[in-house]
C-alpha positions as CSV (number, residue, x, y, z in Angstrom):
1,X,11.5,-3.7,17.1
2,X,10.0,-5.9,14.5
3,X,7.8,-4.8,11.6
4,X,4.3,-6.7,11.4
5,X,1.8,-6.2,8.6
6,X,-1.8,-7.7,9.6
7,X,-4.0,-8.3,7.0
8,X,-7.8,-9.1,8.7
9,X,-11.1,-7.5,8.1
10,X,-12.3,-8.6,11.4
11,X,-12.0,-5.8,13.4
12,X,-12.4,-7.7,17.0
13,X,-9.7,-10.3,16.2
14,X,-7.3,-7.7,14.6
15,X,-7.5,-5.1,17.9
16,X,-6.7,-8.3,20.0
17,X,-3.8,-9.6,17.7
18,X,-2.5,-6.0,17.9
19,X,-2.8,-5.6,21.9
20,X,-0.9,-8.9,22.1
21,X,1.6,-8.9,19.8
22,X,2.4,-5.0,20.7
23,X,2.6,-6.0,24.4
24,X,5.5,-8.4,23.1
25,X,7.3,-5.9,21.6
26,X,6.2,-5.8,17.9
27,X,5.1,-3.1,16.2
28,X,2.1,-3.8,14.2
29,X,0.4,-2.0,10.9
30,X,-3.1,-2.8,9.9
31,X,-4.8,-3.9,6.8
32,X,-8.5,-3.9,6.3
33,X,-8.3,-5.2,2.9
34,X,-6.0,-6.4,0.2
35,X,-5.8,-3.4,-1.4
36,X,-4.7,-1.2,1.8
37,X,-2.5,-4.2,3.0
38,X,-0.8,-4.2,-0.6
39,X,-0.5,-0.3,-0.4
40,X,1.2,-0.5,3.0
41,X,3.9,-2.9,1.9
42,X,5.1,-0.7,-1.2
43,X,5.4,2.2,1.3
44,X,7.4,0.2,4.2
45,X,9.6,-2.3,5.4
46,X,8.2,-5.1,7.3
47,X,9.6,-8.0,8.4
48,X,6.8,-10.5,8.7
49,X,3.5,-10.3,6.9
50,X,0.7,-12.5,9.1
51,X,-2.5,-12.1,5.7
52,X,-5.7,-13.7,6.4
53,X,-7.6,-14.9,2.7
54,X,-11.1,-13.8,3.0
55,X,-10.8,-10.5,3.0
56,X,-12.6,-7.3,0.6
57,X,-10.9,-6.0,-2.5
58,X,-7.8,-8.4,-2.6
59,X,-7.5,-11.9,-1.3
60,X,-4.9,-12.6,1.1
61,X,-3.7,-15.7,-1.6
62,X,-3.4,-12.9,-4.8
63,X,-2.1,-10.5,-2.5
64,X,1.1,-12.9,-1.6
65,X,1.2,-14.1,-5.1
66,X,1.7,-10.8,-6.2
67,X,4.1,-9.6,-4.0
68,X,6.2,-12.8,-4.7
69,X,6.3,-12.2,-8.3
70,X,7.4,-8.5,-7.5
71,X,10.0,-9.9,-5.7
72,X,8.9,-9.3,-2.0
73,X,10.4,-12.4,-0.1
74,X,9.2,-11.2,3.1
75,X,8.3,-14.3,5.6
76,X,4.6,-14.5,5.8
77,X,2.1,-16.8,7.7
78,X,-1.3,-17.2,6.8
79,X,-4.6,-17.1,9.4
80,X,-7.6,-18.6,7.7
81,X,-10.9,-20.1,8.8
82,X,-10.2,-22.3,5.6
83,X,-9.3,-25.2,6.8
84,X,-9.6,-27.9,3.5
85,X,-6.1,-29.3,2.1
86,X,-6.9,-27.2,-1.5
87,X,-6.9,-23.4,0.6
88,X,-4.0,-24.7,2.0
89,X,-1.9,-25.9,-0.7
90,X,-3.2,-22.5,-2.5
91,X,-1.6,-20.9,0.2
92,X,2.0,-22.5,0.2
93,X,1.7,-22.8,-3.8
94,X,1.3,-18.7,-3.6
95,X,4.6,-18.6,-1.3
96,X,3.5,-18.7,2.3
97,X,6.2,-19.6,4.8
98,X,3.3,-20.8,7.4
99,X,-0.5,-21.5,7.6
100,X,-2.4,-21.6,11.0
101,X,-6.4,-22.6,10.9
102,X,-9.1,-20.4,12.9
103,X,-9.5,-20.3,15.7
104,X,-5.9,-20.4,17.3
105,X,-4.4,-19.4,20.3
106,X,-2.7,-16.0,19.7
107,X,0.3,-17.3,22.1
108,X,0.6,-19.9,19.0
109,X,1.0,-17.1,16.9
110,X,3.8,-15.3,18.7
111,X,5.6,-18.4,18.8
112,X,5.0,-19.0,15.1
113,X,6.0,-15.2,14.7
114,X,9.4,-15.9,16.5
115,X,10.6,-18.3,14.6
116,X,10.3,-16.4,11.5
117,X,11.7,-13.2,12.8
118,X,14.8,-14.9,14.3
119,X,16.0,-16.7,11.4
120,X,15.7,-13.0,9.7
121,X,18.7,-11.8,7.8
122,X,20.3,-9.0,9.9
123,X,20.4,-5.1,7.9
124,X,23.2,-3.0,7.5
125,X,22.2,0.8,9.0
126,X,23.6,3.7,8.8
127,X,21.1,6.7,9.7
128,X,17.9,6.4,8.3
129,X,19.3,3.9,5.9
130,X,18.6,0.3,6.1
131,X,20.1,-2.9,3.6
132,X,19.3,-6.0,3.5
133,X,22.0,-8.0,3.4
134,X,20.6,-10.9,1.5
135,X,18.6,-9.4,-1.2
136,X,20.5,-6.0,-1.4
137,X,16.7,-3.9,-0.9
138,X,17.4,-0.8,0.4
139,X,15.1,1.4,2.5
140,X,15.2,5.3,3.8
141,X,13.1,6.2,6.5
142,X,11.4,3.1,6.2
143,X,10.5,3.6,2.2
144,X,12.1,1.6,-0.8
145,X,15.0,3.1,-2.7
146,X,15.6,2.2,-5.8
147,X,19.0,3.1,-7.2
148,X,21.4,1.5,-10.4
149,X,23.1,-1.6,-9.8
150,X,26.6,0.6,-9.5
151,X,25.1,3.2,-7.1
152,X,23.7,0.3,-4.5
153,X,27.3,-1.4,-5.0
154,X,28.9,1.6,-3.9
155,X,26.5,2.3,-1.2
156,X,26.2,-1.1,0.7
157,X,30.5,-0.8,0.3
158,X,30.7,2.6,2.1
159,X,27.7,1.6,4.9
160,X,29.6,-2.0,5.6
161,X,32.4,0.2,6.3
162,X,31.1,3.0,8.0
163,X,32.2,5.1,9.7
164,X,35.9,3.7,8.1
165,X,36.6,4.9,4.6
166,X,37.0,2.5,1.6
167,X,39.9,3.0,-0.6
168,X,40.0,4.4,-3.9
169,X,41.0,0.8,-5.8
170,X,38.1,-0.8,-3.5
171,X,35.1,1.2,-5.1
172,X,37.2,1.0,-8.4
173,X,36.6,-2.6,-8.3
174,X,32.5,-2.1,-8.2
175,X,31.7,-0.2,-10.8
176,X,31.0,-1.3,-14.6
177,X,33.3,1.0,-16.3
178,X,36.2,1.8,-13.7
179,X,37.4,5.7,-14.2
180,X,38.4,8.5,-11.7
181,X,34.9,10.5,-13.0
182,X,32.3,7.1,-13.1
183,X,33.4,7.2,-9.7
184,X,32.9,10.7,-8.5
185,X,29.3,11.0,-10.9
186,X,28.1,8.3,-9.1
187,X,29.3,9.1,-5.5
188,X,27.4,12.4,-6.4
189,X,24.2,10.7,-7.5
190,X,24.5,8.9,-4.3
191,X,24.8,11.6,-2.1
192,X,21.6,13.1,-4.5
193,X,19.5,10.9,-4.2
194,X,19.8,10.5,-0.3
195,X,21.0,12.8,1.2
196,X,23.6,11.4,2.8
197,X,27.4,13.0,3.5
198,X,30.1,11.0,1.6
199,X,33.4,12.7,2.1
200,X,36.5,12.0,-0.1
201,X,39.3,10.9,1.8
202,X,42.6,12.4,0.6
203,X,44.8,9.5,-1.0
204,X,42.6,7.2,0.4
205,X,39.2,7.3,-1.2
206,X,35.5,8.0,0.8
207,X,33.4,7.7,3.8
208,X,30.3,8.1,4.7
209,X,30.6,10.8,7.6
């Protein structure tokens, strides 16, 4: 099920949007205001983010431009009553993907909605572990994880694998300073920092089990 963050400090407009787009199988999260909506997005994946701009605390416009210059390419469409060609070009300047003009039709929104989500990237998963495939972000029970450049090598390896092991000259190949112990410290700081089960595979090499 898709991930939606709404952004809208209208509470009769958000219930509606979240009746509807629940009914069509997505599974929505709800921001009052910038700052909760910005809150919400550091603590889970989404995979759409639908942000009106006049909202308290933190515009919807500083809100995307912020989480662009973090690095958070998630596809977002913007709902505004602001209708002049300046909020507009704002918004696509700050990195929306879309920008629909109140009052719309929420149908127009689900459609809108579906053409973002289906040209998604698909995730590698394993568990409660989810990858992005394009931009290598890595999540754990729907949180960020944040791991060294060798550790998330090693782990996207072993999960595009799974439940297969990779061999020995294959992980060899990913890390900076290729020895027999760089390999097993960081397999061990992998399976540290989350709790995963990576196995060593006699004469072979590991798997995640």
């Amino acid at each position: 099920m898709n991930k939606i963050l709404l952004l809208e400090d209208d509470p009769l407009l958000s219930k509606s949007l979240i009746k509807y787009l629940t009914l069509n199988d997505y599974s929505v999260d709800w921001a009052k205001d910038g700052q909760e909506a910005i809150d919400l997005s550091y603590d889970n994946a989404y995979d759409i983010y639908v942000f009106d701009i006049n909202v308290p605390r933190l515009n919807g416009i500083d809100l995307l431009s912020e989480l662009r210059e973090a690095g958070d390419m998630t596809p977002t469409i913007i709902i505004s009553a602001l209708v002049d060609v300046g909020s507009v070009t704002k918004g696509f300047i700050a990195g929306a993907d879309d920008y629909m003009k109140k009052p719309f039709d929420p149908e127009e929104l689900l459609i809108r909605i579906k053409a973002k989500t289906n040209s998604i990237k698909e995730y590698l998963r394993v568990g409660d572990i989810k990858i992005d495939v394009t931009t290598e972000e890595i999540w754990q029970n729907d949180k960020p994880i944040f791991l060294s450049n060798v550790q998330k090598r090693l782990l996207i390896s072993l999960v595009q694998n799974y439940p297969n092991p990779v061999t020995k000259d294959e992980l060899m190949l990913l890390l900076d300073k290729p020895t027999d112990l760089a390999l097993r410290v960081n397999i061990s700081k992998l399976k540290k920092s989350l709790g995963i089960d990576i196995k060593s595979v006699r004469g072979v090499g590991y798997k995640i089990i």
